[in-house]
PyMOL CGO cylinders between C-alpha atoms (Angstrom):
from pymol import cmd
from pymol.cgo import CYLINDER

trace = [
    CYLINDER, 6.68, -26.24, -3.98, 9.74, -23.98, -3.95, 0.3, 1, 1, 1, 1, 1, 1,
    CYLINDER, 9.74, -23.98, -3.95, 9.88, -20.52, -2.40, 0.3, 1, 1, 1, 1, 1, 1,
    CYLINDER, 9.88, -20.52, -2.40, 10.21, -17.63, -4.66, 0.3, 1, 1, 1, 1, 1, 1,
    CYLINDER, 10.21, -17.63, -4.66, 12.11, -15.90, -1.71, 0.3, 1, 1, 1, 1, 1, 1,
    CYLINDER, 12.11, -15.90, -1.71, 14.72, -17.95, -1.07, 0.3, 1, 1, 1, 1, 1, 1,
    CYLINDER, 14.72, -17.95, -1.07, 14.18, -20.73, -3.50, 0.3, 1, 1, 1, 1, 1, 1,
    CYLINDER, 14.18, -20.73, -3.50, 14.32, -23.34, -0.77, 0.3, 1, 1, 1, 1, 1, 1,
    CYLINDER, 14.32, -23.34, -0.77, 11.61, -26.03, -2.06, 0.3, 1, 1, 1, 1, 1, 1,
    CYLINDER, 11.61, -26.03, -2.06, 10.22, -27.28, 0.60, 0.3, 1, 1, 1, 1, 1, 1,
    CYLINDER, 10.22, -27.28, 0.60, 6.82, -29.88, 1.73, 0.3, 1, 1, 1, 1, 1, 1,
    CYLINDER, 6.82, -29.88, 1.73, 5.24, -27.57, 3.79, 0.3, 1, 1, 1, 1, 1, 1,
    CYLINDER, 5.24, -27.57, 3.79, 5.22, -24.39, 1.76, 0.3, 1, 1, 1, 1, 1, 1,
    CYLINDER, 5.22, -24.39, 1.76, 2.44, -22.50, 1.31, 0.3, 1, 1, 1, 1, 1, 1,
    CYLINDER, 2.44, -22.50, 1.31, 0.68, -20.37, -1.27, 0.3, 1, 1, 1, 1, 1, 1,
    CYLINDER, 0.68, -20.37, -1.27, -1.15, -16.51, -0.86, 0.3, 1, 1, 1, 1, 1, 1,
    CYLINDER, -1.15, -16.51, -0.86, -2.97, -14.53, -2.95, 0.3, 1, 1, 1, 1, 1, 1,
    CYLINDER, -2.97, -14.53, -2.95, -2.33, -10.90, -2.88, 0.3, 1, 1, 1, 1, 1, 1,
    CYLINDER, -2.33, -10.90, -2.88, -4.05, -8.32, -4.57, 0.3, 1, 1, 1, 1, 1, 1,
    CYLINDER, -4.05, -8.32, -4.57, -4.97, -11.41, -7.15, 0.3, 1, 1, 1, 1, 1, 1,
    CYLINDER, -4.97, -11.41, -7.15, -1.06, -12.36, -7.37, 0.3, 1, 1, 1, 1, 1, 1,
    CYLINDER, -1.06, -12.36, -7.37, -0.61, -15.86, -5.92, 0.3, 1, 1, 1, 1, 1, 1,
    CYLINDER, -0.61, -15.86, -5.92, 2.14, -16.32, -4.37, 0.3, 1, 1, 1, 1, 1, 1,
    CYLINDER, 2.14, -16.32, -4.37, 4.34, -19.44, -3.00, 0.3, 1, 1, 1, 1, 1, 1,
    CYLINDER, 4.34, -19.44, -3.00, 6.35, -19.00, 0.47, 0.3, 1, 1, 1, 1, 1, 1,
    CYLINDER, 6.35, -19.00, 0.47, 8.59, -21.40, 2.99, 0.3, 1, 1, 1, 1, 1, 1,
    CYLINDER, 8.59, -21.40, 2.99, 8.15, -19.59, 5.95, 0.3, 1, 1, 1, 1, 1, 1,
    CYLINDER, 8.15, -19.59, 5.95, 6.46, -16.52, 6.82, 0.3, 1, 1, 1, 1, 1, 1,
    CYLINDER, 6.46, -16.52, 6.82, 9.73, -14.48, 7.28, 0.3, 1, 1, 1, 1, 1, 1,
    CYLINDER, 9.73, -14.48, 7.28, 10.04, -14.90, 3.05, 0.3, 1, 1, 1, 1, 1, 1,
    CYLINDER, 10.04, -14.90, 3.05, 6.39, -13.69, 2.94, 0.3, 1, 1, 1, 1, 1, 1,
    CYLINDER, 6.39, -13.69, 2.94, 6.54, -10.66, 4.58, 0.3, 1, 1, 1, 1, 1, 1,
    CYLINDER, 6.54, -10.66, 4.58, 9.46, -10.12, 2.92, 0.3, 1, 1, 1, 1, 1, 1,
    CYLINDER, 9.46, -10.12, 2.92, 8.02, -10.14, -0.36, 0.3, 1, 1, 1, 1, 1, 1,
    CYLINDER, 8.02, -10.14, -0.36, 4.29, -8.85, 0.49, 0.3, 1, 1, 1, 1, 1, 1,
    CYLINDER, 4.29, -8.85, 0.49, 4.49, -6.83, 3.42, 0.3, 1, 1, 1, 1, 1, 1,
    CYLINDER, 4.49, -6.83, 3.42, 3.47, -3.09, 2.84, 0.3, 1, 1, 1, 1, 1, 1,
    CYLINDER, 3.47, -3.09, 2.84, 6.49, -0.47, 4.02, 0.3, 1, 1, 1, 1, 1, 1,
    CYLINDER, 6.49, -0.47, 4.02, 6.17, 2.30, 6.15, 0.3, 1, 1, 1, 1, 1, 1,
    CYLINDER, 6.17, 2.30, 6.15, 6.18, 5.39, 4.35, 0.3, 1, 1, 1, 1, 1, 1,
    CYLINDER, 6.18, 5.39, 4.35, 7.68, 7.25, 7.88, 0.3, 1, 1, 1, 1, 1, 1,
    CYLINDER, 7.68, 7.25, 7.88, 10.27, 4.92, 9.07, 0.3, 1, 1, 1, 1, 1, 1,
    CYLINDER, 10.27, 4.92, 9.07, 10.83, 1.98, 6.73, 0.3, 1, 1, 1, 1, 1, 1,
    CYLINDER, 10.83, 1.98, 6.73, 9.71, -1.19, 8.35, 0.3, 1, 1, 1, 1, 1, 1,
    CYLINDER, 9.71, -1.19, 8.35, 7.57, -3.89, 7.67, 0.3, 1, 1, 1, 1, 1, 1,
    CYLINDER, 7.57, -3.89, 7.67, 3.98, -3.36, 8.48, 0.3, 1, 1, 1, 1, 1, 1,
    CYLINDER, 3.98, -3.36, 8.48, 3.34, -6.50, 9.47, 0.3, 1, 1, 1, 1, 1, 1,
    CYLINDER, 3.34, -6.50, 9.47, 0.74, -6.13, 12.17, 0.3, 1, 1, 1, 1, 1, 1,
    CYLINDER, 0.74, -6.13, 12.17, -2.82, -3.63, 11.23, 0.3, 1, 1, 1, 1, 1, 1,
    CYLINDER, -2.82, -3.63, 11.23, -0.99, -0.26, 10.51, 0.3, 1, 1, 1, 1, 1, 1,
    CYLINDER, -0.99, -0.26, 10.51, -2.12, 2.51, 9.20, 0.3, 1, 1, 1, 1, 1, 1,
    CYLINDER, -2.12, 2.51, 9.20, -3.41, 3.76, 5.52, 0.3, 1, 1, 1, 1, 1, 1,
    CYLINDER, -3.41, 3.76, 5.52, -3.97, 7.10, 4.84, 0.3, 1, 1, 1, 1, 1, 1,
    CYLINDER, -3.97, 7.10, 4.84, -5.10, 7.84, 1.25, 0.3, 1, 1, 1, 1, 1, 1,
    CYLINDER, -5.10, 7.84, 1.25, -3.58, 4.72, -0.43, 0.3, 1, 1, 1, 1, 1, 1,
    CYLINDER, -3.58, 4.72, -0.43, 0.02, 5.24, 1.93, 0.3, 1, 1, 1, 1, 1, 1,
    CYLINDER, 0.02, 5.24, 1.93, 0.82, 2.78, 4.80, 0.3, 1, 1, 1, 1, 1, 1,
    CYLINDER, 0.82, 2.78, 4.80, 2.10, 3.15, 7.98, 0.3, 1, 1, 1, 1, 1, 1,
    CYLINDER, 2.10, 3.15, 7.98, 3.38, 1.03, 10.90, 0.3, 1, 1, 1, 1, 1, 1,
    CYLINDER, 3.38, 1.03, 10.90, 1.10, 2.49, 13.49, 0.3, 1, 1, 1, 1, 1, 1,
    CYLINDER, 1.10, 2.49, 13.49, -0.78, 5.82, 14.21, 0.3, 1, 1, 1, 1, 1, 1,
    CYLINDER, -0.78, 5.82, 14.21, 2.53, 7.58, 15.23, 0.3, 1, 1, 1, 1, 1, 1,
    CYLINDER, 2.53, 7.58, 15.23, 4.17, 7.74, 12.04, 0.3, 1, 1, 1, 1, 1, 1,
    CYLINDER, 4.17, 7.74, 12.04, 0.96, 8.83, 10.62, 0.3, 1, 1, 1, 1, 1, 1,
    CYLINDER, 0.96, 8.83, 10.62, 0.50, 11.59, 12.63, 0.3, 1, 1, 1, 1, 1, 1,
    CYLINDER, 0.50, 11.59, 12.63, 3.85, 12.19, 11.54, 0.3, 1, 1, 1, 1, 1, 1,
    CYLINDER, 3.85, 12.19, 11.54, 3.74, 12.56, 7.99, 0.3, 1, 1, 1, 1, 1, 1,
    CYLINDER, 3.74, 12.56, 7.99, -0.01, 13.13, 7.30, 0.3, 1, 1, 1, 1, 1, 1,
    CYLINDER, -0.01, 13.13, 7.30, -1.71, 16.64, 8.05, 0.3, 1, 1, 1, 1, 1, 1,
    CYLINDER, -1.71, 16.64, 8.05, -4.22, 15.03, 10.78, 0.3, 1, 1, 1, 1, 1, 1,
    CYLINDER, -4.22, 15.03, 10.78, -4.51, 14.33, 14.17, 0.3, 1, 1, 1, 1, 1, 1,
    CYLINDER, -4.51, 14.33, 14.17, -7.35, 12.61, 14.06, 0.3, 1, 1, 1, 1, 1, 1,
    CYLINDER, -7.35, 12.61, 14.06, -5.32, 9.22, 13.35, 0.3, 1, 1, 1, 1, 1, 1,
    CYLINDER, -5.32, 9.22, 13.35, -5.49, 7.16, 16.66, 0.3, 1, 1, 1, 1, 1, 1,
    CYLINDER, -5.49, 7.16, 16.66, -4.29, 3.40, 17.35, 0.3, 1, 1, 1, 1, 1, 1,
    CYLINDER, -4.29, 3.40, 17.35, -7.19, 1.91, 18.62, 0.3, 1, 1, 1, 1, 1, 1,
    CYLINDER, -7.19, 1.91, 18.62, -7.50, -0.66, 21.36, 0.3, 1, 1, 1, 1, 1, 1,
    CYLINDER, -7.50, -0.66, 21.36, -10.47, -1.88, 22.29, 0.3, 1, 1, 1, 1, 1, 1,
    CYLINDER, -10.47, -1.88, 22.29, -11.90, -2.44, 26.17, 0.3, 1, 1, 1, 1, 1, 1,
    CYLINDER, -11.90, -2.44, 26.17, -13.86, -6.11, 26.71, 0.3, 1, 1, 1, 1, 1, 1,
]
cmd.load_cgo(trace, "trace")
């Protein structure tokens, strides 16, 4: 399959579905590239949980808190 990234085709690419697109990757790198969301604060790739508030995303809770008119907005760890 070939990536539609980079173009590389390669044996051990791999396909996702997102929001009922499919999509074919190389490497994760070209897929977050592609299908990542983008922080509405600061402009990186929200590639870990993040943040939506009302259909925007952000990177974490900070950035949130930043833009958005709550404070409510936590990261959340959890104790085990």
């Amino acid at each position: 399959m070939r990536c539609e990234v980079c173009g590389n085709e390669y044996d051990k690419a791999f396909e996702v579905v997102s929001a009922g697109q499919r999509h074919v990757f190389d490497c994760f790198e070209c897929a977050i590239h592609l299908v990542a969301p983008i922080c509405e604060r600061c402009g990186c790739k929200v590639i870990g949980h993040g943040a939506e508030v009302a259909g925007r995303f952000y990177c974490g809770a900070h950035c949130a808190r930043e833009m958005e008119a709550t404070v409510e907005l936590r990261d959340r760890v959890e104790a085990r």
